[in-house]
C-alpha positions in Angstrom: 315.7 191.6 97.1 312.8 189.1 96.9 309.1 190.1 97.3 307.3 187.6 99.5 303.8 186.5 97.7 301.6 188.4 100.3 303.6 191.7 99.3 302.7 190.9 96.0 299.6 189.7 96.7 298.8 193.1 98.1 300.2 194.7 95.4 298.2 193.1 92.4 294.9 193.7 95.1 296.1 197.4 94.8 296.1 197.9 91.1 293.1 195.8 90.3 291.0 197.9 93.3 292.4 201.1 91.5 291.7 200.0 88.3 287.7 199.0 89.1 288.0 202.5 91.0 289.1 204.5 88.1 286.6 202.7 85.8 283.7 203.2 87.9 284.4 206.9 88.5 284.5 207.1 84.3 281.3 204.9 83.5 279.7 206.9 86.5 280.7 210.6 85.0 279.8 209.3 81.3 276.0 208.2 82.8 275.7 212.0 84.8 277.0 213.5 81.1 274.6 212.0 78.7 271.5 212.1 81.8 272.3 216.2 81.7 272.3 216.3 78.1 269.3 214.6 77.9 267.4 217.1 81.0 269.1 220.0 79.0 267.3 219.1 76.2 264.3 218.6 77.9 264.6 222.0 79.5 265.1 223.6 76.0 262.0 222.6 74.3 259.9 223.4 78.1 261.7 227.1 77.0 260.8 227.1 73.5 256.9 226.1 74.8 257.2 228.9 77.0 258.3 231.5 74.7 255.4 230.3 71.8 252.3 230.2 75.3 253.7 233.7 75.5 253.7 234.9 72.0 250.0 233.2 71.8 248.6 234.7 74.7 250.3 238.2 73.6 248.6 237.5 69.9 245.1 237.0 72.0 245.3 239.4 74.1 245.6 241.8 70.8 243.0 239.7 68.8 240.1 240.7 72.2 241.0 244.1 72.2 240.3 244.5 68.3 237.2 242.3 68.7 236.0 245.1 71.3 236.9 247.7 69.1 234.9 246.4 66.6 231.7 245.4 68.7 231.5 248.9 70.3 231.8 250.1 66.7 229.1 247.8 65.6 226.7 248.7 68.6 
């Protein structure tokens, strides 16, 4: 059985459009991969800023409270 040349045509037409698919599907997950890598990283040092605003205003917070203590002492 003979395959006319549009049948095969059609058929190289097929793989080629799957293969271009398949590799833009890849290249496209790979981008959305390293892009949330790179926001996760990002969001980890925002946290990390977060946590040391908090531990500074904590430490002030502390350091007013002993400076009162010390100026009602005083006066």
């Amino acid at each position: 059985m003979i395959l006319s040349e549009a049948v095969i045509v059609a058929l190289l037409s097929l793989a080629g459009t799957a293969l271009g698919t398949f590799g833009g599907i890849i290249s496209s997950q790979k981008m959305v991969k390293y892009r949330l890598t790179k926001l996760e990283e990002k969001v980890d040092k925002h946290n990390h800023l977060v946590e040391r605003v908090t531990s500074l205003e904590l430490r002030n917070k502390v350091c007013e409270h002993r400076i009162e203590n010390l100026e009602s002492r005083a006066g």
